[in-house]
C-alpha positions in Angstrom: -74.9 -40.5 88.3 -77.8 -42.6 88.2 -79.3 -43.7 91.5 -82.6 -45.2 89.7 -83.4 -49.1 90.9 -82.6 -51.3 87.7 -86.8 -52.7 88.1 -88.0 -48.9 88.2 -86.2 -48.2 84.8 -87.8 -51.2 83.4 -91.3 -50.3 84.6 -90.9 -46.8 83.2 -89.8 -48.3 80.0 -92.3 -50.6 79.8 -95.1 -47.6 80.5 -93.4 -46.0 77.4 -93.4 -48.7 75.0 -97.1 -49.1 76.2 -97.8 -45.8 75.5 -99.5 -44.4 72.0 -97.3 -42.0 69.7 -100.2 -39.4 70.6 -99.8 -40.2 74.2 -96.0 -39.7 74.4 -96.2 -36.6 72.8 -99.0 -35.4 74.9 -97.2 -36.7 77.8 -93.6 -35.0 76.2 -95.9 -31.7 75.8 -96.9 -31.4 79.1 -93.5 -31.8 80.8 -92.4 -29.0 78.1 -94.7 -26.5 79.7 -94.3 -27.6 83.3 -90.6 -26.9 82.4 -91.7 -23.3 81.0 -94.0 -22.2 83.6 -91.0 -23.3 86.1 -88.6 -20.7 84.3 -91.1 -18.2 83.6 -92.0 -18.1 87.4 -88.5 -17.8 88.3 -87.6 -14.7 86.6 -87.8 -11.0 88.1 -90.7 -9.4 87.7 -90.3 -6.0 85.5 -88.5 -7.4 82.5 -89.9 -6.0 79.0 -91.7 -8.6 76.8 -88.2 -9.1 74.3 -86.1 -9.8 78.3 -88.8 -12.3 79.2 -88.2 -14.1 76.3 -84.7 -13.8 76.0 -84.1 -14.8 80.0 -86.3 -17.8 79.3 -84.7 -19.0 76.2 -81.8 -19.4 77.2 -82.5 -21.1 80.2 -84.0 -23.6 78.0 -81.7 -23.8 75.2 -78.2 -21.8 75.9 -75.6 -24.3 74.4 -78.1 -26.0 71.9 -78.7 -23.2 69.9 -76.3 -20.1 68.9 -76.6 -16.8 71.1 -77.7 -15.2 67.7 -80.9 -17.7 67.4 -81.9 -16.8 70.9 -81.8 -13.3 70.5 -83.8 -13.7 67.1 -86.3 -15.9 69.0 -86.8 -12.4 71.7 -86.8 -10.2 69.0 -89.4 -11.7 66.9 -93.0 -10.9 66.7 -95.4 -12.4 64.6 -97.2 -10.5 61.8 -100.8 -10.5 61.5 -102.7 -12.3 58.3 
């Protein structure tokens, strides 16, 4: 479905070509983490950090990525230098 007026597309697409490859990914960036703080305030409260992680994960990515990657992603905890 797309219920977008044919001159809004072209204005948003002209905004884009306009834009800086720095600006697109700052611009990419920030609806990335909008997207994340939007899952991670919609999850119950009491979940363990390796839940949190999992619950949100797959919200973002459940049928991109295999189950297995997913759980990995929870389960992994970076080591210190």
């Amino acid at each position: 479905m797309n219920d977008t007026p044919d001159t809004v597309v072209r204005l948003v697409a002209d905004r884009h070509r306009a834009m800086t490859p720095t600006e697109r990914c700052r611009a990419a960036s920030s609806m990335f983490e909008t997207a994340r703080a939007m899952v991670d305030s919609s999850l119950p409260s009491g979940l363990t950090l390796e839940e949190r992680r999992l619950a949100a994960i797959r919200r973002l990515y459940r049928g991109e990525l295999p189950e297995s990657a997913l759980v990995m992603h929870a389960k992994f905890r970076p080591t210190e230098p």
